[in-house]
C-alpha positions in Angstrom: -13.7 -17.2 -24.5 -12.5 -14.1 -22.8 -11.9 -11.3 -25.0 -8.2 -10.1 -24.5 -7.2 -6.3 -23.5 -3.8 -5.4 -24.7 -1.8 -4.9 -22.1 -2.0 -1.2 -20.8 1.2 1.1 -20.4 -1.0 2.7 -17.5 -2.7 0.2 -14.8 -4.7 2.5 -12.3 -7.6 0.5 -10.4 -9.4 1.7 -7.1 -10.8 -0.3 -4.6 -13.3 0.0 -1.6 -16.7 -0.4 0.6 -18.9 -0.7 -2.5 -17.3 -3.9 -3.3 -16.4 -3.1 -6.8 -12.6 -2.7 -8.1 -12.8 -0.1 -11.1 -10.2 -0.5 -13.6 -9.5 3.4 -15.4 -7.5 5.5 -18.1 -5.4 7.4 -16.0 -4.9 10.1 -18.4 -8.7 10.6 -19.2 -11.0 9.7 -16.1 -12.6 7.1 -17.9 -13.7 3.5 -16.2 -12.7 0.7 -18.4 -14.0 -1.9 -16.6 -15.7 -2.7 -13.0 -15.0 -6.4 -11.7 -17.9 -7.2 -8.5 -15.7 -8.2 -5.4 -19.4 -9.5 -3.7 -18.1 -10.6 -0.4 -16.6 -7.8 1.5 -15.1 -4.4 1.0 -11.3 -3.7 -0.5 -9.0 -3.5 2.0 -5.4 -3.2 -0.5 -4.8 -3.6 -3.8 -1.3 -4.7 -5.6 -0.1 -5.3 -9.2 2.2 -8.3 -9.5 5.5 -7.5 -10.8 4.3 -8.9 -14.5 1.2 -6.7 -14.0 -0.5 -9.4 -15.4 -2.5 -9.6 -11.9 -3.8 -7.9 -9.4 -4.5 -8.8 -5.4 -7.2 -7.5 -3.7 -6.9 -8.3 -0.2 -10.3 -8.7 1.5 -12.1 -10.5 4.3 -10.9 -13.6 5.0 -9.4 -14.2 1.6 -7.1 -12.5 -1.3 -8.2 -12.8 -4.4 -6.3 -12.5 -8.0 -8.0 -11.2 -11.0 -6.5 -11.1 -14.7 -5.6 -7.7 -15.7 -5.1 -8.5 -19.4 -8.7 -9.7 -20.2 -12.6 -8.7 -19.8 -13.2 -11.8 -17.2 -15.5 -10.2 -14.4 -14.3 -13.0 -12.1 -11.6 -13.9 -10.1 -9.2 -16.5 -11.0 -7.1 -17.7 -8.4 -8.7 -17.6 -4.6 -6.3 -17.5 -1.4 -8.4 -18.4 1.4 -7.7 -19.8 4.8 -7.6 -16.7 6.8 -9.7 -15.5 9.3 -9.7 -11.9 9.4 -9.5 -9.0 7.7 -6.5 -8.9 5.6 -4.9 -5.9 5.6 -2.0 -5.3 3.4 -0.7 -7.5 0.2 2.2 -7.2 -1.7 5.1 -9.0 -3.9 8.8 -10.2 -4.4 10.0 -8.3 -7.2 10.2 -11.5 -9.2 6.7 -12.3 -8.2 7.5 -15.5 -6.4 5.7 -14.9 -3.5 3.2 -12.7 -2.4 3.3 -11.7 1.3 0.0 -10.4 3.7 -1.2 -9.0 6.6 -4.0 -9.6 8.8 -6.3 -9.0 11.6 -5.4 -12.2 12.9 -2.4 -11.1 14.3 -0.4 -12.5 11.2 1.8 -11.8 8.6 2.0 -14.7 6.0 3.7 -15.8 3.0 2.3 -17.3 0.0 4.3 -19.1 -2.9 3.1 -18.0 -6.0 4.6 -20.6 -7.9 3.2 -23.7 -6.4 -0.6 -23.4 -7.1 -1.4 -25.1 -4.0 -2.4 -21.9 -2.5 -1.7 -22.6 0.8 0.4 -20.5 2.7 3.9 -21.2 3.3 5.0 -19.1 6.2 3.4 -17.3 9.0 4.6 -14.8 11.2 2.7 -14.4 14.2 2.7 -11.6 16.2 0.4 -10.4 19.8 -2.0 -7.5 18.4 -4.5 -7.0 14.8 -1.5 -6.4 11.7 -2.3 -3.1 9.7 1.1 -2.9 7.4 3.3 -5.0 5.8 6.4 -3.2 3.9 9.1 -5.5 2.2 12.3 -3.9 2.2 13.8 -3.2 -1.5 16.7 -6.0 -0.4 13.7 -8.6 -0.9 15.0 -10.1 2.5 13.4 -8.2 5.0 9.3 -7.6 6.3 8.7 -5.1 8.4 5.1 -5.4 10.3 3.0 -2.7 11.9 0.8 -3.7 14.2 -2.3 -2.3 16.3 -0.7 -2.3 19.7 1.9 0.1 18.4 5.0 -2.3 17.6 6.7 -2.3 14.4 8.5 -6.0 14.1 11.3 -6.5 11.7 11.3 -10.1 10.2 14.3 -11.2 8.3 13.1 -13.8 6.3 16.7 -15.7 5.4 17.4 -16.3 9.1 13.6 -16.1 10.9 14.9 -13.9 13.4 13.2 -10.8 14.5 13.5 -7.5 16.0 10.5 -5.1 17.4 10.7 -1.1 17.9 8.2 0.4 19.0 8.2 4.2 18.8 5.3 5.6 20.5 3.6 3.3 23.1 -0.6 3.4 22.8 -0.5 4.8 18.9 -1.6 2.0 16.5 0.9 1.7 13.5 -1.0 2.6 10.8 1.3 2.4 7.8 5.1 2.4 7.2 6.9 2.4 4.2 10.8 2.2 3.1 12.4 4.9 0.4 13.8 2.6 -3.0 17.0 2.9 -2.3 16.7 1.5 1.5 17.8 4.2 3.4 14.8 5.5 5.3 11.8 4.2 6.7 8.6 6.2 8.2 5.7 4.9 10.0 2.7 6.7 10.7 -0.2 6.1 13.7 -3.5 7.2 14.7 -2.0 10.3 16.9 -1.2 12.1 13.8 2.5 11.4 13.9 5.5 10.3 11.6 8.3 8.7 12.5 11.6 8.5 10.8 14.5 6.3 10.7 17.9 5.9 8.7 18.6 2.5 7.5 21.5 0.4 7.3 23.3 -2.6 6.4 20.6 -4.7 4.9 23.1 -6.1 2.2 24.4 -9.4 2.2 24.1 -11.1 5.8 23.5 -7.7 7.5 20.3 -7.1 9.1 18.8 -3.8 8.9 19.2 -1.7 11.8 17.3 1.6 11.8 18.4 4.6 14.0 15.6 7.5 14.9 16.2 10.7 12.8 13.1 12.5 13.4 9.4 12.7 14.4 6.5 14.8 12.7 3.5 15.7 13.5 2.1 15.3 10.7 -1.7 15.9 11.1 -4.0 16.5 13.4 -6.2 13.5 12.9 -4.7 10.1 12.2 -2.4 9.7 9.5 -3.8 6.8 7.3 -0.9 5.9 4.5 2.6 6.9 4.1 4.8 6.7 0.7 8.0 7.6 -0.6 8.4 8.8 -4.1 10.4 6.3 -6.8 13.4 9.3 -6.6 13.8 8.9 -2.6 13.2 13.2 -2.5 9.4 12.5 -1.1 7.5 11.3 1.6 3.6 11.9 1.1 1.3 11.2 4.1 -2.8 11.1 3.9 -4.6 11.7 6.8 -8.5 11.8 8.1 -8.2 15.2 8.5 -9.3 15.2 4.8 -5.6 16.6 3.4 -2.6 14.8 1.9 1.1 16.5 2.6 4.4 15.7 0.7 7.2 15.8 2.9 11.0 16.7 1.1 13.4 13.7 2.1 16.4 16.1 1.9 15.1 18.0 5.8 11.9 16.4 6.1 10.2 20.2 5.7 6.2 20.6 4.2 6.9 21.0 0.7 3.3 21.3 -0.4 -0.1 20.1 0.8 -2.9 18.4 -1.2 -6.4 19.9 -0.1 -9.6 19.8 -1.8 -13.1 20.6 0.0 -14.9 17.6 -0.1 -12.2 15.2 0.3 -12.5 14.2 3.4 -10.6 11.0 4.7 -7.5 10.1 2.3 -6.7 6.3 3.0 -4.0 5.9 0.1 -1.3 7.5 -2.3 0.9 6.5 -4.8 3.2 8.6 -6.8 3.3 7.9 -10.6 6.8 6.9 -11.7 8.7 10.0 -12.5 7.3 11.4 -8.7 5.7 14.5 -10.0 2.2 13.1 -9.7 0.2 11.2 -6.7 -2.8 9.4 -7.0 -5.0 9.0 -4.1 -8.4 7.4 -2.6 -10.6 9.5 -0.6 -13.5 8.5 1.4 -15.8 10.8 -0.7 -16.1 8.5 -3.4 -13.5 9.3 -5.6 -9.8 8.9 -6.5 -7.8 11.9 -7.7 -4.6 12.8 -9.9 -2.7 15.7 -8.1 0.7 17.6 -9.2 2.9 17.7 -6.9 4.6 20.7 -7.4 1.2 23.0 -7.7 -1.0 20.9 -5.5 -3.7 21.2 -8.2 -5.8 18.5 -9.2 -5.5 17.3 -12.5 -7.8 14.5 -12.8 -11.3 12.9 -10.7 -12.3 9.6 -10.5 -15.7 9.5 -10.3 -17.7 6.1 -10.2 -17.7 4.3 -6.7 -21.2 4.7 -4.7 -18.9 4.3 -1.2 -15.8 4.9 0.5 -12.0 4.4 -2.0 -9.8 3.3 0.4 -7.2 1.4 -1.8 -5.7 1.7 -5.0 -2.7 0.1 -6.9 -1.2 2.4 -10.3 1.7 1.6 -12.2 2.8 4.0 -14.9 6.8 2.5 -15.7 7.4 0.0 -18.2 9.4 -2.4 -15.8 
């Protein structure tokens, strides 16, 4: 029988081309536990809202693995896919899960039926690299390779497309908690930025431009607002992460260390005055926000990190 792990106030685990996950005290740098993900590289990790598992979106298939016991193995396999998949994420009451893929898809997957199969797909013309649920839980919004950003509303099926810079592939986007901003980021080293509204009740979403950054000078890999709304951080190839203040959209600080090189995720810890992220050199890192120092290295992966899921709030 599997042992049992009490259930951890702090879930960090890192993800990436060695085809490990690594499961760590955040506070210490220690690796509690390394589960083998033997056929393909990590592509995104994602805690379900119970946090008692975690996705890790690979080739061809997402797999779920139990974060409240020792067993090396996966225990639920989503399959059926035919790509890379890209992004993963969850409902807030963990009913579904929804995904991304190279297979031009978005797709939704009922958690509750344990028939695995998927139960919607949205299909769109180019290679999906983001998938960003609004905070209304009504709402996907899709970045794809070709440039397009498609807004699916997933009560009525209808959709909507923007597409703010024609030949830049849509890298990531994300959407602020409280639902009034979104930024997307693409391979030209930009961010884009848009207020939301409506989004309650029947309303759609509608976003309306509010400004454009160039953010780096290489592309810009992740983007992610802090739980407050006052931050937007954005990790780039050029080897740096910067942390953008919501209130003008003005550099507030920016996260550099020499070996780094490219930084393919983020996320902030709960009270937003930390940010985890997954560099290309191997490691994850723990960085204050404020100073730009780092406070903590993760050191144990032989290749590439390029995804992490943490969760540091008791909810």
């Amino acid at each position: 029988m599997d042992s049992v792990v009490p259930s951890l106030p702090v879930i960090l685990a890192t993800g990436g081309y060695d085809h490990t996950i690594r499961f760590w005290q955040a506070h210490s740098g220690i690796c509690l536990r390394t589960v083998q993900h033997p056929d393909s590289q990590v592509n995104s990790l994602k805690i379900t809202p119970d946090r008692q598992l975690i996705a890790a979106a690979g080739y061809q298939h997402i797999r779920m693995y139990d974060l409240n016991s020792n067993n090396p193995n996966f225990i639920i396999n989503y399959d059926g896919i035919s790509k890379n998949v890209t992004a993963v994420g969850f409902h807030e009451d963990g009913k579904w899960m929804y995904t991304g893929g190279e297979d031009n898809s978005a797709r939704i997957w009922d958690l509750r039926s344990r028939n695995l199969q998927c139960q919607r797909i949205f299909q769109v013309n180019a290679p999906v690299n983001c998938v960003y649920l609004h905070p209304n839980q009504g709402e996907l919004f899709v970045g794809d390779q070709t440039g397009v950003i498609h807004l699916w509303d997933l009560k009525t099926d209808h959709n909507e497309q923007l597409t703010p810079e024609t030949d830049a592939s849509i890298l990531s986007l994300c959407i602020d908690p409280e639902g009034t901003y979104m930024a997307a980021v693409n391979n030209k080293g930009n961010c884009y930025i848009w207020t939301l509204t409506g989004g309650r009740g029947e309303e759609a979403t509608q976003p309306h431009p509010k400004s454009k950054l160039h953010a780096h000078d290489n592309y810009v890999l992740k983007c992610a607002f802090s739980p407050d709304s006052t931050l937007l951080a954005t990790t780039s190839a050029d080897g740096t992460v910067k942390i953008w203040r919501t209130a003008d959209f003005s550099l507030m600080t920016e996260l550099k260390e020499k070996t780094q090189r490219w930084v393919w995720d983020c996320s902030f810890s709960a009270d937003s005055q930390y940010l985890i992220t997954a560099s290309s050199d191997n490691m994850a890192r723990l960085w204050c926000v404020e100073t730009g120092e780092v406070k903590r290295e993760y050191v144990g992966h032989q290749k590439a990190v390029v995804c992490l899921a943490f969760r540091d709030d008791a909810s």
